[in-house]
C-alpha positions as CSV (number, residue, x, y, z in Angstrom):
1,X,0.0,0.0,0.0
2,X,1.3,3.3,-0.8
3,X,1.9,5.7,1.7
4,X,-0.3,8.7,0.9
5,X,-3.1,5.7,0.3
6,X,-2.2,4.5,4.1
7,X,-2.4,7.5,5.8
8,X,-5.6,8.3,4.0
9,X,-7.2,4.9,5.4
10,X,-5.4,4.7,8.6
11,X,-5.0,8.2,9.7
12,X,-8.5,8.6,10.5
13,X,-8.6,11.7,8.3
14,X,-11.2,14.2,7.8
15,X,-11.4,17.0,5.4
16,X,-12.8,18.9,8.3
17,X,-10.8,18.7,11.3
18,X,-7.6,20.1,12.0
19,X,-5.7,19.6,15.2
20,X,-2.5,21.8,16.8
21,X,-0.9,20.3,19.7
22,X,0.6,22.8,22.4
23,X,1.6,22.7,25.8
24,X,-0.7,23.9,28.2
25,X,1.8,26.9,29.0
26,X,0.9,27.9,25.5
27,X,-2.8,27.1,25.4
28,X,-3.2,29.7,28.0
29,X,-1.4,32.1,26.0
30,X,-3.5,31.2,22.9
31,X,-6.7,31.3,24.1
32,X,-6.0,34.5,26.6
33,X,-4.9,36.4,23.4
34,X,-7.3,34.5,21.2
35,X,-4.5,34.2,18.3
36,X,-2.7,31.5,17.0
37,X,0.2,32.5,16.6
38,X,3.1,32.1,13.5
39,X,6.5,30.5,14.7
40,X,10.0,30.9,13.5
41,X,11.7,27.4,12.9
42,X,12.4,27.4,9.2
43,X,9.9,30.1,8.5
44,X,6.7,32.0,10.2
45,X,3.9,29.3,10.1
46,X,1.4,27.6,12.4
47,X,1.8,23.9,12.3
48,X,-1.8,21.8,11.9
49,X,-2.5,18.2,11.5
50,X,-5.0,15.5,10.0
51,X,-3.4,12.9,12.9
52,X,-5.1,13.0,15.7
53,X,-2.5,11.0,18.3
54,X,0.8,13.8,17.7
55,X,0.3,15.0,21.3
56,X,3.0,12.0,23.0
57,X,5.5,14.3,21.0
58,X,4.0,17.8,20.7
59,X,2.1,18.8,24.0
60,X,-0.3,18.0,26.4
61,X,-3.4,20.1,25.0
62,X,-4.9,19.6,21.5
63,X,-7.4,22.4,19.6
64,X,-9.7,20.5,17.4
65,X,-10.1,22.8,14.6
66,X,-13.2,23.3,11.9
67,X,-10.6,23.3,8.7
68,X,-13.9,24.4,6.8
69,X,-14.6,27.4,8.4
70,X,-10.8,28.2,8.4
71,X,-10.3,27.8,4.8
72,X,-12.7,30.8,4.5
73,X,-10.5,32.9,6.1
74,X,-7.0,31.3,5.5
75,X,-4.9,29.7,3.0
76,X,-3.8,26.0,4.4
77,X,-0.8,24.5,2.8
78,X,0.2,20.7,2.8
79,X,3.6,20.1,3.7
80,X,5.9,17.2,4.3
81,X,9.1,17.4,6.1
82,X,12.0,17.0,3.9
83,X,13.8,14.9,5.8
84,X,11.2,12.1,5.9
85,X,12.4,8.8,4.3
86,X,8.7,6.4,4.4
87,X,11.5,3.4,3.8
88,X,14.1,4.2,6.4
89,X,12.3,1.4,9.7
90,X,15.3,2.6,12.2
91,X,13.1,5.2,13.5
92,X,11.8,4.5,17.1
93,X,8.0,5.5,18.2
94,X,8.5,9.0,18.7
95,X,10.1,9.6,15.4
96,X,7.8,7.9,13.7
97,X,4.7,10.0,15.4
98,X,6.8,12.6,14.2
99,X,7.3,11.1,10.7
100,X,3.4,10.8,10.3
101,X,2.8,14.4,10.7
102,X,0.1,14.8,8.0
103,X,0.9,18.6,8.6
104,X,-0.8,21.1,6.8
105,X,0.7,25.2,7.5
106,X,-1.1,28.6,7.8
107,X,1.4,31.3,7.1
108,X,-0.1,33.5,9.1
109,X,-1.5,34.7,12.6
110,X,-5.0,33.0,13.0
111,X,-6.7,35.8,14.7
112,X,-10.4,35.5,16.4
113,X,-8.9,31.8,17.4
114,X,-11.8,31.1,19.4
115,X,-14.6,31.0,15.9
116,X,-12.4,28.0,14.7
117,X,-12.5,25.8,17.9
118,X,-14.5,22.7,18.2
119,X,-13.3,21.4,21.1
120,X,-10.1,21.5,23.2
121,X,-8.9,18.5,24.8
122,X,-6.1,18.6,28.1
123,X,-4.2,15.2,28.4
124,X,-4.3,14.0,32.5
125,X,-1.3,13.8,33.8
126,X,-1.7,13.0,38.1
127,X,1.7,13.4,39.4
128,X,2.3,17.4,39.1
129,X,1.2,20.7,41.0
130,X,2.8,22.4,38.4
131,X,0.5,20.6,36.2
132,X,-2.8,21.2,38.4
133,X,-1.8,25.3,38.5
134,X,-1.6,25.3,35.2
135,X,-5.0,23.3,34.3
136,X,-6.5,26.2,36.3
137,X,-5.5,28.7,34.5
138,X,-6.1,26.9,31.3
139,X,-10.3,26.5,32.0
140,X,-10.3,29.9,33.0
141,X,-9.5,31.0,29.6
142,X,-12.1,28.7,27.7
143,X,-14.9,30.1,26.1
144,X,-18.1,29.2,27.4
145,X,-18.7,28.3,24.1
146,X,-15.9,25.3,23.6
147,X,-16.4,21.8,24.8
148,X,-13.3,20.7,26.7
149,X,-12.4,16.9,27.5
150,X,-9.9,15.7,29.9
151,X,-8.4,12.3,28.2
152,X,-6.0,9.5,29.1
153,X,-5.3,8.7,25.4
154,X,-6.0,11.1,21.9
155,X,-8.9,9.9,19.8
156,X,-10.4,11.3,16.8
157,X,-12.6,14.0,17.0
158,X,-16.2,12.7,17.1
């Protein structure tokens, strides 16, 4: 099976739903400021994803994203690392996850961050104050409006 063809059955794609995987640090920031905001690692874009299950290597939080109501407003770009190589098996769990990205890019601040949300989910993790400060000031900064989950293991929205 072809790789684009197995990530299209196995990924649990939707043409829908976008996800971006933060930690909750910068959840707070994002939904405080409600922008999502560019980075600078080999250019200014916001990273986005068809896979549902990047948040073991990306962050603790994951914003569920209408890609619909985006595309209205924004120009999403497919992109595939470079450095990927689909025959090369060395690659432990982690780099795989990271292999798998099914990224798609916005090159630009997504402003209003809030109209885009479907739901945000907050990964438990028991053994941290640090963590249980930081959940507080995380569900003081959701929207009445947005469903949140806490979750033991990422599954597709819906």
């Amino acid at each position: 099976m072809s790789l684009i063809k197995k990530i299209l059955t196995e990924g649990n794609i939707s043409d829908n739903i976008l996800y971006h995987f933060t930690p909750k640090r910068n959840a707070i920031k994002i939904l405080r400021n409600n922008i999502l905001k560019t980075t600078s690692h080999d250019g200014d874009y916001i990273s986005l994803t068809r896979n549902y299950s990047l948040g073991t290597v990306y962050g603790d939080i994951r914003f569920t994203i209408d890609a619909d109501k985006l595309k209205n407003n924004y120009k999403i770009k497919p992109h595939l690392d470079p450095s990927y190589n689909a025959t090369d098996k060395s690659y432990n769990y982690y780099d795989n996850q990271r292999r798998n990205e099914q990224e798609e890019r916005v090159y630009k601040n997504i402003t209003n961050f809030d109209k885009y949300i479907l739901q945000i989910d907050i990964q438990i993790d028991y053994n941290s104050e640090k963590y249980e400060n930081q959940t507080k000031q995380l569900l003081e900064e959701i929207p009445n409006n947005i469903t949140y989950n806490f979750i033991n293991k990422w599954k597709p929205y819906k």
